[in-house]
ZATORKOL-779978 format. One line per field, with one value per residue (C-alpha): residue number from 1; x, y, z. Coordinates in Angstrom, 1 decimal, padded with zeros to 4 digits. Layout:
% ZATORKOL-779978
seq: c(NUM,...)
x: c(X,...)
y: c(Y,...)
z: c(Z,...)
***
This chain:
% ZATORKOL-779978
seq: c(1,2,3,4,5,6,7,8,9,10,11,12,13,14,15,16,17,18,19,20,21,22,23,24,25,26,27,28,29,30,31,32,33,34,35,36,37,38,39,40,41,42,43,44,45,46,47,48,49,50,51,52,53,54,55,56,57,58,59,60,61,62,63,64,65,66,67,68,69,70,71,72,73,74,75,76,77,78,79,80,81,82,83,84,85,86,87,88,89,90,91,92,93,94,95,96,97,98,99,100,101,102,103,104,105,106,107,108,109,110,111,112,113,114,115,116,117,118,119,120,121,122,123,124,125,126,127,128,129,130,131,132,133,134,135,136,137,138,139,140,141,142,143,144,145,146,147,148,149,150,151,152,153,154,155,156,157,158,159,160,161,162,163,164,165,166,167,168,169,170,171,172,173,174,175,176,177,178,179,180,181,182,183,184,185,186,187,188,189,190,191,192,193,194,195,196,197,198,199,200,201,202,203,204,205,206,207,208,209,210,211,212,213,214,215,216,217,218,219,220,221,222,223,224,225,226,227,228,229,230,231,232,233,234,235,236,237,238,239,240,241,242,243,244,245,246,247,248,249,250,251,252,253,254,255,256,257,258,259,260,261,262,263,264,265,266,267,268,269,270,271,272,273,274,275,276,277,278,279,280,281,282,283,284,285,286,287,288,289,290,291,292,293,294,295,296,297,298,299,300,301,302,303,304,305,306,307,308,309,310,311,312,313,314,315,316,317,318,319,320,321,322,323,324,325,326,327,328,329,330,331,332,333,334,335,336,337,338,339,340,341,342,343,344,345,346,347,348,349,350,351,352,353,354,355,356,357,358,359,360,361,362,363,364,365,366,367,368,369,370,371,372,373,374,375,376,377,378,379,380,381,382,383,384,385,386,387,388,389,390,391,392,393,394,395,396,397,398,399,400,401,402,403,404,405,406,407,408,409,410,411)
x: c(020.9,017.2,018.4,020.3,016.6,014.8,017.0,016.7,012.9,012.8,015.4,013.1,010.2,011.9,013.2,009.4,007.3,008.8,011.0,009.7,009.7,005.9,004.6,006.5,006.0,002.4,001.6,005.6,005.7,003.1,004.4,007.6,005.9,004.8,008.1,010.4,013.7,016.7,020.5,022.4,025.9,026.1,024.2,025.6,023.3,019.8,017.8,013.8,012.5,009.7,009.6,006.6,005.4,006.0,002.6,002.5,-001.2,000.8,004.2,006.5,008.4,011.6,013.8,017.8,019.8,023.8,023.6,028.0,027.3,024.4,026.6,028.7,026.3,023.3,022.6,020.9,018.9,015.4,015.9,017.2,013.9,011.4,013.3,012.4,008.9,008.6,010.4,007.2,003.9,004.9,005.1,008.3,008.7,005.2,004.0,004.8,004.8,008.6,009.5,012.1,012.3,014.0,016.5,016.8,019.9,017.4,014.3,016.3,017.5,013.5,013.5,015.8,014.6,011.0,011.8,014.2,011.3,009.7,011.9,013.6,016.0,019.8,020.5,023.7,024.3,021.0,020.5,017.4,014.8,016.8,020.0,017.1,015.7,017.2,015.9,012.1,011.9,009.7,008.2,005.8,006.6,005.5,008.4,006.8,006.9,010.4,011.3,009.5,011.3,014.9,014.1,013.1,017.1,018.8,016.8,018.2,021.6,021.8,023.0,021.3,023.7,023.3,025.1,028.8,028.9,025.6,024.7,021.4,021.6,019.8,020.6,018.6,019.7,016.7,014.7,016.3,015.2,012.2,008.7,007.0,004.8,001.2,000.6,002.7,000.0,-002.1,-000.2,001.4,-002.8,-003.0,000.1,-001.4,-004.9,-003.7,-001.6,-004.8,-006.6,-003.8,-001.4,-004.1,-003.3,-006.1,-009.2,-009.4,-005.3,-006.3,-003.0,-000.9,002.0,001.6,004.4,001.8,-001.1,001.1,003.9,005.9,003.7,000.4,-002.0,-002.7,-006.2,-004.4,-001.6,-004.1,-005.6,-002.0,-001.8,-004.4,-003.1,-003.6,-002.1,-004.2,-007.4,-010.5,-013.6,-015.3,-015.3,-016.6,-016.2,-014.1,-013.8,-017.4,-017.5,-014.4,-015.8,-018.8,-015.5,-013.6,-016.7,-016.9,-013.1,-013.9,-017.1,-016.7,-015.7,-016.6,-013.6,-012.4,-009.2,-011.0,-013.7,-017.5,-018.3,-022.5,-021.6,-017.6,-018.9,-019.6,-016.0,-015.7,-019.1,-019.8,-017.3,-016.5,-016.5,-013.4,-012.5,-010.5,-006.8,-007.7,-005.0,-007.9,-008.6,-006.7,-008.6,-007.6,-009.6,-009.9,-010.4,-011.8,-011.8,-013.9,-011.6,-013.6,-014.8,-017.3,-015.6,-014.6,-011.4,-013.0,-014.2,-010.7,-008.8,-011.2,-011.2,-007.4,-007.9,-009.8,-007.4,-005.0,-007.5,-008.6,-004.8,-004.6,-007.8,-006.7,-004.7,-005.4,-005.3,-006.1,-007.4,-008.4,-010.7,-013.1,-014.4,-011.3,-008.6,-006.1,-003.8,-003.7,-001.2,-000.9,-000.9,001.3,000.0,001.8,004.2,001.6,000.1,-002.3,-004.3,-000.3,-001.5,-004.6,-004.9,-008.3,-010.7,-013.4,-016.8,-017.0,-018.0,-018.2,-018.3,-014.6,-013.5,-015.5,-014.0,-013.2,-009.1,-009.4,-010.6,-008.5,-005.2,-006.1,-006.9,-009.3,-011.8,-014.2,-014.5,-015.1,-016.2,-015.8,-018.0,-020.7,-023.0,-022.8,-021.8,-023.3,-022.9,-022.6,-026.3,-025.3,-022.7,-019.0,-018.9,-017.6,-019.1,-019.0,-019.4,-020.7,-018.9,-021.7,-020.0,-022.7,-026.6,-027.3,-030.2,-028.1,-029.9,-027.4,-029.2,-026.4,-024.2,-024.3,-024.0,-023.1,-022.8,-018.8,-020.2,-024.2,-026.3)
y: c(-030.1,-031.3,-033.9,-031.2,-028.9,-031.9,-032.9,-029.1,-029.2,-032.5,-030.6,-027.0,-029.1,-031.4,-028.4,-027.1,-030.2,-032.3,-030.4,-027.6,-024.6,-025.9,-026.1,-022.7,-020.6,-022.4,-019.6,-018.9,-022.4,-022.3,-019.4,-021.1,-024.2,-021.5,-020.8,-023.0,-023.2,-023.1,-023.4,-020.7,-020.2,-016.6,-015.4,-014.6,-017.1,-016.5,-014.3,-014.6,-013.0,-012.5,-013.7,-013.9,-017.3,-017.8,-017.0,-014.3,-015.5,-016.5,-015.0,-017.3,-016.4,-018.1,-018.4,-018.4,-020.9,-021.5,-024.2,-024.2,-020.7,-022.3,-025.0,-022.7,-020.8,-022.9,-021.3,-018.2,-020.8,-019.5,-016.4,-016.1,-017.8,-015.8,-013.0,-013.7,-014.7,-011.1,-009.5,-011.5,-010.9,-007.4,-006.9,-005.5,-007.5,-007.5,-004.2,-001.1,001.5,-000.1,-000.2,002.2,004.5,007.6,006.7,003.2,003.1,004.3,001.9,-000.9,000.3,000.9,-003.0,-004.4,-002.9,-003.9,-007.4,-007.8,-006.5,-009.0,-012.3,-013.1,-016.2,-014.9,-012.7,-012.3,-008.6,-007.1,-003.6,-002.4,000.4,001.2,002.2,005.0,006.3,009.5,010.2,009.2,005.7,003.8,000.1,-000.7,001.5,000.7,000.2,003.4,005.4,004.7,005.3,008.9,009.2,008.5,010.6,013.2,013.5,012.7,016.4,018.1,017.1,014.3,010.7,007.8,005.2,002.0,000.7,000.0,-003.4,-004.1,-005.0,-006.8,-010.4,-011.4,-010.4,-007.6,-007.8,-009.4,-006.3,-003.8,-002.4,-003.5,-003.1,-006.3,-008.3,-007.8,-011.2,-010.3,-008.8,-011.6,-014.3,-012.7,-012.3,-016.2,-017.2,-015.1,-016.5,-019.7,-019.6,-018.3,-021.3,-023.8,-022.2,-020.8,-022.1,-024.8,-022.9,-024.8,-023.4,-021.1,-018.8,-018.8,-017.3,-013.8,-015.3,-018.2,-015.9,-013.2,-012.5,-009.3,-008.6,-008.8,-011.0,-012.8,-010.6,-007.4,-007.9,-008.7,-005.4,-003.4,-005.0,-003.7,-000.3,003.3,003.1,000.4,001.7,002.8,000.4,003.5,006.7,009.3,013.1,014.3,017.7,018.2,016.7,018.7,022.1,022.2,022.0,024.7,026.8,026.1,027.5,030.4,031.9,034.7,034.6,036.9,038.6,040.9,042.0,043.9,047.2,046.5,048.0,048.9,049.4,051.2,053.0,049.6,048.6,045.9,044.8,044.3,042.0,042.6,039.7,038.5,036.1,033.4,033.4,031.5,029.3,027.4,026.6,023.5,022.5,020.2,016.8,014.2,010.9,008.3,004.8,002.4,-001.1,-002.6,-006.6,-005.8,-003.9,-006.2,-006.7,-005.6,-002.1,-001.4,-001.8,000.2,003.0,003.4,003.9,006.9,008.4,009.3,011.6,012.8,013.8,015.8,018.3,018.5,018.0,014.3,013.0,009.6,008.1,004.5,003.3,000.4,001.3,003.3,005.4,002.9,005.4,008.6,009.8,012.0,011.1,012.5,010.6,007.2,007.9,008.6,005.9,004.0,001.0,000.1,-001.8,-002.0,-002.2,-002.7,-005.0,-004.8,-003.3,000.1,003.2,006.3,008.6,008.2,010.3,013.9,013.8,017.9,017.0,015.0,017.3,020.0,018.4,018.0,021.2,019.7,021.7,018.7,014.9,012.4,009.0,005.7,003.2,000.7,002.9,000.3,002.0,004.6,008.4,011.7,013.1,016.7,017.3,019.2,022.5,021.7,019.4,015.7,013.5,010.0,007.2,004.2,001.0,-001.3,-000.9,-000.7,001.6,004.7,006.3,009.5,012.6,014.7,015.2,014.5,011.0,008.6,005.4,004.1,000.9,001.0,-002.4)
z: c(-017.5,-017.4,-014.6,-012.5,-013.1,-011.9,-008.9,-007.7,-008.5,-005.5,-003.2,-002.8,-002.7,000.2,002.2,001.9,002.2,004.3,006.9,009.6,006.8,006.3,009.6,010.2,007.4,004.9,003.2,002.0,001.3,-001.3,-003.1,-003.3,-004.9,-007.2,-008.3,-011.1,-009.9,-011.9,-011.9,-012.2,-011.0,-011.9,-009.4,-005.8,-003.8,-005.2,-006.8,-008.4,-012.1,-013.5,-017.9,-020.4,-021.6,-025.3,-026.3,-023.8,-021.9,-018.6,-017.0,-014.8,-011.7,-012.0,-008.7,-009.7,-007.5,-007.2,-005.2,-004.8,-002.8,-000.9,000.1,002.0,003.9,004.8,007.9,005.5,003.4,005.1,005.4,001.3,000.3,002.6,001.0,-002.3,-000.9,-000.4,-003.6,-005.2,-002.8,-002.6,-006.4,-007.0,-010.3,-011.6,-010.5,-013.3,-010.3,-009.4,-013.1,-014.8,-011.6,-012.0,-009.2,-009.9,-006.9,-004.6,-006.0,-005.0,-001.3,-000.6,-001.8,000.0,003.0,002.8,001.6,004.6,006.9,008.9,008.1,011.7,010.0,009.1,006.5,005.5,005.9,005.4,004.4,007.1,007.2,010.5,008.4,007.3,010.2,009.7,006.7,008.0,007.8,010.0,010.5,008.4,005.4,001.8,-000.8,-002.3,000.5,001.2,-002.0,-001.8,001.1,-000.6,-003.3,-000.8,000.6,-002.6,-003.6,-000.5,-001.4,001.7,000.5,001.7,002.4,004.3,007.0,006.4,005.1,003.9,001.0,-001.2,000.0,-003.2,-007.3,-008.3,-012.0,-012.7,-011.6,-013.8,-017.2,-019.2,-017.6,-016.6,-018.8,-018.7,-017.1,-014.6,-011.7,-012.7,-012.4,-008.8,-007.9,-008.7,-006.3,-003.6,-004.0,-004.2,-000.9,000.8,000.1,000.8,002.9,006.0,009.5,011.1,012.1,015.2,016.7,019.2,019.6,015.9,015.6,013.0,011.1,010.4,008.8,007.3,004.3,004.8,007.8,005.5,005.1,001.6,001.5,002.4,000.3,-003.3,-002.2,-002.0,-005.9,-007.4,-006.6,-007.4,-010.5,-012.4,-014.6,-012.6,-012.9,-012.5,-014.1,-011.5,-012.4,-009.6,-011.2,-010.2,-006.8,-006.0,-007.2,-003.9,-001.6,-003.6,-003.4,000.7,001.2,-001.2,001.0,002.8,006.9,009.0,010.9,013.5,011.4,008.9,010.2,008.7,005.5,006.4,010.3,010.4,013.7,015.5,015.0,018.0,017.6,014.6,012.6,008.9,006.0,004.0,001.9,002.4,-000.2,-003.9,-003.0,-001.0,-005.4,-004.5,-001.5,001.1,001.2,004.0,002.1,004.4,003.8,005.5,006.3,007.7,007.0,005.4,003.0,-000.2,-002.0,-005.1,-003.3,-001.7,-004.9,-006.3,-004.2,-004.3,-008.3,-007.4,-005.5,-008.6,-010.2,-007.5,-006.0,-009.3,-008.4,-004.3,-001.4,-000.2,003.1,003.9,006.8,006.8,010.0,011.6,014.3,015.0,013.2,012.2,010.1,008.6,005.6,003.2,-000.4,-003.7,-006.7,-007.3,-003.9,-001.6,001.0,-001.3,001.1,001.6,004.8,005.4,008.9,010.9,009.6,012.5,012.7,011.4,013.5,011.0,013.7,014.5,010.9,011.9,015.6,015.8,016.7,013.6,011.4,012.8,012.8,009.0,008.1,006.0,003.9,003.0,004.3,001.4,003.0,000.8,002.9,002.5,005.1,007.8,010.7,012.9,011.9,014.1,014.5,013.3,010.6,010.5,009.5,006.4,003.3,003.3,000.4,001.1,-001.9,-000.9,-002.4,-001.6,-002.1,000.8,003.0,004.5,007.1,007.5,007.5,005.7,003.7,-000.3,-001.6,-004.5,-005.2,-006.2,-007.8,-010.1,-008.7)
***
């Protein structure tokens, strides 16, 4: 058995090493080298898991070959292993936010389709987001948010079904039950650091391929930031309760309106407008969150800033908009199912005026703007109408003239 473990061990790293997966796919290939492969004939074709060591310091990814199955259909080698490339970069077995769902069924659908994602080898039957498109799916989805989004139509009595005669090309056993060791986002951080030091294309190719500088359509940076997720402790504790309470004061204050006569001037009904106030629903306001992408922005500061958005979903009505020098995506988030940094997208200069454009905030219906940002980027020269809260993440001089502001990380 140790021979037949060792003889596999050479073959994966021959197929990786030494033929055209390397030059194709380096970052994939140096997760794989991550991986121990093992024999086991009980699986369909292949299949990856996650175990404790025996003292429990370090956790192993494990990836499950039957080599007799293989045998038969090589022509879906590739795309099996960049599959299981992306069970692992994407966290579905380390990660506790894809442990013990309620609808396990429908956890593994919004797998399969976000591992499938991307990989343009053969499959052999893929289930795809496209199956879904009815139910809301789009390109580009987190596992999360498809999973929402299943949830979503299983509640309004629909059934989400794939396409007739799809199925999970890989064994999923290995993802069902007991939550992951604690070593397990650590040890997943360590493959993906490790591939972005070994695995990045030559700085001197001039036109590379995406597939060459991205894993499930992320890069290695963008994907240890999706990680850390909202779910993990906060580094910092900041008292939401009270930042939130100035914006539930805002949509509380009177308005003045035409609907209702003017108690100190009734006979200048028409010219005179009367005051109201707006419902005490507005208790739970409505909150644009905007989150500076840009490069200057660390990894450290964007997982941090998705741990804040938790607590702060619990006090309001969150909607995220991440930016450079441009909107690069807007969503809404629910707590664990929400858009959390799923993709960050951007990572160019960083132009803060682009979060209080008027349509923007309209759209939004938003009752206060809170800005996570280093400060570096111009600002509008006059503020909304409604109150803004800068998060300053770095130490550094912020010339805005408005608005309140805090600092997300003490230097």
């Amino acid at each position: 058995m140790q021979r037949e473990a060792q003889d596999l061990r050479r073959w994966l790293e021959a197929f990786v090493f030494e033929g055209g997966f390397l030059a194709r796919y380096p970052y994939y290939a140096h997760v794989l080298a991550s991986l121990t492969p093992v024999l086991d004939p009980s699986v369909e074709s292949v299949g990856v898991s996650l175990s404790p060591s025996s003292d429990g310091a370090r956790a192993r990814y494990f990836l499950h070959v039957n080599v007799e199955a293989l045998r038969r259909v090589p022509q879906f080698l590739r795309g099996l292993l960049l599959h299981e490339v992306h069970h692992v970069v994407l966290g579905h077995l380390a990660h506790p936010r894809f442990a013990s769902p309620e609808r396990p069924e429908l956890m593994q659908m919004a797998m399969e389709t976000t591992a499938n994602e991307h990989i343009e080898e053969l499959l052999p039957s893929p289930i795809l987001w496209q199956h879904f498109e009815r139910f809301g799916f789009r390109a580009g989805q987190s596992t999360m948010e498809r999973y929402a989004l299943l949830c979503e139509a299983r509640t309004e009595s629909l059934v989400p079904k794939p396409k007739d005669g799809t199925r999970s090309v890989d064994d999923h056993s290995f993802m069902d039950g007991a939550a992951p060791p604690a070593s397990g986002v650590p040890e997943t951080r360590r493959i993906l650091e490790e591939a972005d030091q070994k695995g990045a294309p030559p700085s001197e190719a001039r036109e590379v391929p995406e597939r060459r500088i991205t894993m499930a359509g992320k890069t290695p940076k963008e994907l240890l930031v999706e990680l850390g997720g909202a779910t993990d402790p906060r580094e910092v504790l900041y008292d939401w309760k009270d930042a939130l309470s100035r914006f539930v004061a805002h949509r509380r204050a009177p308005v003045h309106t035409w609907s209702r006569p003017s108690r100190r001037f009734p006979a200048e009904i028409g010219r005179v407008p009367g005051r109201t106030y707006r419902p005490r629903t507005a208790l739970r306001p409505t909150i644009l969150v905007a989150i500076d992408t840009s490069l200057s922005m660390t990894e450290r500061e964007l997982s941090e800033i998705a741990r804040q958005l938790r607590p702060m979903s619990e006090l309001a009505q969150l909607v995220i908009v991440e930016h450079d020098a441009k909107v690069t995506r807007i969503a809404s988030f629910h707590g664990e199912l929400g858009g959390v940094l799923t993709k960050v997208k951007g990572r160019g200069g960083t132009d803060l005026r682009v979060i209080f454009e008027p349509g923007l905030l309209h759209t939004t219906h938003a009752d206060g703007v809170i800005a996570f940002t280093d400060g570096d980027g111009p600002t509008p020269e006059r503020p909304p109408a409604i109150p803004v809260l800068w998060m300053l993440t770095k130490p550094w001089d912020f010339t805005c003239a408005w608005g309140e502001r805090a600092k997300l990380f003490a230097r």
